[in-house]
PDB file of N, CA, C and O in Angstrom:
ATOM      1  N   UNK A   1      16.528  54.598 -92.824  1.00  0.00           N
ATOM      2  CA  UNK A   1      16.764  53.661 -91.686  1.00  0.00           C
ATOM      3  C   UNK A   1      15.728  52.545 -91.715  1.00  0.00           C
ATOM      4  O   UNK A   1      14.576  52.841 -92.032  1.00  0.00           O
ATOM      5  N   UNK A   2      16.097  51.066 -91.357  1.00  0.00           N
ATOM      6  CA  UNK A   2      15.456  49.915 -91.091  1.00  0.00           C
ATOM      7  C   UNK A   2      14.522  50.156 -90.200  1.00  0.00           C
ATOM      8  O   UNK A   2      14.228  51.314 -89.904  1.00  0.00           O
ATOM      9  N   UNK A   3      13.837  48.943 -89.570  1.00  0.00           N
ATOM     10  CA  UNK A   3      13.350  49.075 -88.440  1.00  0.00           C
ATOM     11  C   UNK A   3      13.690  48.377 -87.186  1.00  0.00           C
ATOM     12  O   UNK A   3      13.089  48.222 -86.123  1.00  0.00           O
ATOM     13  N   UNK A   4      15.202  47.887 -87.780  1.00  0.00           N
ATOM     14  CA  UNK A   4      15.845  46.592 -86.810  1.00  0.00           C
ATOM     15  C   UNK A   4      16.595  47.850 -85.504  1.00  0.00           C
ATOM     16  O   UNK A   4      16.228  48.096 -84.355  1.00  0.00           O
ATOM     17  N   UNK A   5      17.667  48.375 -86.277  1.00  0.00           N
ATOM     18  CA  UNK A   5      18.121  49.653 -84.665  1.00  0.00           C
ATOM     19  C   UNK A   5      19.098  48.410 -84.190  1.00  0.00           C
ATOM     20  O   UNK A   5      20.230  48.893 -84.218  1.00  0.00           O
ATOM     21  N   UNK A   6      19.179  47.142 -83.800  1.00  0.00           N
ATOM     22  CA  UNK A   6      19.791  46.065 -84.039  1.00  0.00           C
ATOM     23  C   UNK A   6      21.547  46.192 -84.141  1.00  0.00           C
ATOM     24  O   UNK A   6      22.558  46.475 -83.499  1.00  0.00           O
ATOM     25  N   UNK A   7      21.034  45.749 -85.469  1.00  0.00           N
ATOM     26  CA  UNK A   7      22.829  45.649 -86.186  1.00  0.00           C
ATOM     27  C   UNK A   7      22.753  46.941 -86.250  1.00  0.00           C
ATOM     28  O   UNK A   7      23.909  47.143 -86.620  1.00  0.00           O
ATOM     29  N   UNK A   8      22.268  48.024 -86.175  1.00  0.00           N
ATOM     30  CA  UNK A   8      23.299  49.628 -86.641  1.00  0.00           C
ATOM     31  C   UNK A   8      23.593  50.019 -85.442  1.00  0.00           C
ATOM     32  O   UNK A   8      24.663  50.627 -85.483  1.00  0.00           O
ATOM     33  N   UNK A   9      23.021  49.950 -84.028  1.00  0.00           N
ATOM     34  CA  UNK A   9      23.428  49.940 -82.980  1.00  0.00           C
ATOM     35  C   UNK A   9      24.713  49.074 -82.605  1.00  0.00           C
ATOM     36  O   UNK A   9      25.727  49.624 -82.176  1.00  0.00           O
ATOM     37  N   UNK A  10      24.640  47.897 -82.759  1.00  0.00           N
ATOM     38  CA  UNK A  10      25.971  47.057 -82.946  1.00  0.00           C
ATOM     39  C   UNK A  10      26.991  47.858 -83.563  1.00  0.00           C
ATOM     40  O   UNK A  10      28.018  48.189 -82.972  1.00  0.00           O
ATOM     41  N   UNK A  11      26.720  48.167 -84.724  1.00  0.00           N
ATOM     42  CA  UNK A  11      27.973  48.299 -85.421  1.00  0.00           C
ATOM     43  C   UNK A  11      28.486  49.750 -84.784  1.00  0.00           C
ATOM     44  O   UNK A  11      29.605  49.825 -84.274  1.00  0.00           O
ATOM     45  N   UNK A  12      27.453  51.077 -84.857  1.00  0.00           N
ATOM     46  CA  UNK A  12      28.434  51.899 -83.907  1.00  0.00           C
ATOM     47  C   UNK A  12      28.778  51.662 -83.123  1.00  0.00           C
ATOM     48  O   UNK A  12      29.954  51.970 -82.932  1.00  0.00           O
ATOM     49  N   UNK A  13      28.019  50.913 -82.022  1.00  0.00           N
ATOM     50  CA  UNK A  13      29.241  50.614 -80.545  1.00  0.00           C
ATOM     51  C   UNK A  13      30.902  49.947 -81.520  1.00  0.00           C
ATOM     52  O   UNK A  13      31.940  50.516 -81.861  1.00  0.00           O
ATOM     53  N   UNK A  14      30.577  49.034 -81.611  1.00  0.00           N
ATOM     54  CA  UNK A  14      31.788  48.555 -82.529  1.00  0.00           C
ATOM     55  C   UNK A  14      33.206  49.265 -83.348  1.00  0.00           C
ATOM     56  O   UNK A  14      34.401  49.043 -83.548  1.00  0.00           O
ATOM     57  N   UNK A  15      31.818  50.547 -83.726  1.00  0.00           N
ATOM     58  CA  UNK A  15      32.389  51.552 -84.095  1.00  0.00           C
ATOM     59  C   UNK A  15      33.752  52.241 -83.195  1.00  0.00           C
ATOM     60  O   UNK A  15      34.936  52.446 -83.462  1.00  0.00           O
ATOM     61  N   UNK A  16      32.785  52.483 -81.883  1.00  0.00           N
ATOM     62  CA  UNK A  16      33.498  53.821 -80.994  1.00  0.00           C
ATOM     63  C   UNK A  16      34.836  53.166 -80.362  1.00  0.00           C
ATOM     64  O   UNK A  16      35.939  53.639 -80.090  1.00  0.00           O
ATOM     65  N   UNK A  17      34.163  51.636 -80.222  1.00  0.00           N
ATOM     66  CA  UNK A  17      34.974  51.046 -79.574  1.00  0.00           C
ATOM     67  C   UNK A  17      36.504  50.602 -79.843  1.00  0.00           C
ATOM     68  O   UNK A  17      37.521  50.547 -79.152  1.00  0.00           O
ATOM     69  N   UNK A  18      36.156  50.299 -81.249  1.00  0.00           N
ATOM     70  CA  UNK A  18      37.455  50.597 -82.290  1.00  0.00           C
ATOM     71  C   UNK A  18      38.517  51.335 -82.122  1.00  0.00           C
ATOM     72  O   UNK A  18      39.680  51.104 -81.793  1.00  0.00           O
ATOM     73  N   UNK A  19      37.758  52.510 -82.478  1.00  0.00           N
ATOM     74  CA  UNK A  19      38.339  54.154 -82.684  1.00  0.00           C
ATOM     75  C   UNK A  19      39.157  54.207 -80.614  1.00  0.00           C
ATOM     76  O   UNK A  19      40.275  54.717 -80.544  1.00  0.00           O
ATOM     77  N   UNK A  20      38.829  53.941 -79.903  1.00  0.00           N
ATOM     78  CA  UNK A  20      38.634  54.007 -78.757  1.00  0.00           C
ATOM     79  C   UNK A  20      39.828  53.131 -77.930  1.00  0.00           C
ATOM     80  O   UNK A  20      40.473  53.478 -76.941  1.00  0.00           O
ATOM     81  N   UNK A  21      39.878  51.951 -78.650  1.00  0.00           N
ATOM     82  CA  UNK A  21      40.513  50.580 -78.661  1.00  0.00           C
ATOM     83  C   UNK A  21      41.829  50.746 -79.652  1.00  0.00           C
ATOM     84  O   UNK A  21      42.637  49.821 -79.575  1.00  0.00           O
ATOM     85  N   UNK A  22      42.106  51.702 -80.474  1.00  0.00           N
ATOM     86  CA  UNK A  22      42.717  52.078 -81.567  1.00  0.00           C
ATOM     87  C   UNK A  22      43.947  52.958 -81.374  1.00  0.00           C
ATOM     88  O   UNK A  22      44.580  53.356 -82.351  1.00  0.00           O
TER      89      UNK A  22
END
């Protein structure tokens, strides 16, 4: 893992939201 937490936080929400939205 980076030290940003950033974009990988982004991208799971993105993630769930998908799946969720899907």
């Amino acid at each position: 893992m980076r030290g940003t937490g950033s974009a990988d936080s982004r991208r799971h929400f993105a993630a769930g939201i998908n799946s969720l939205y899907r």
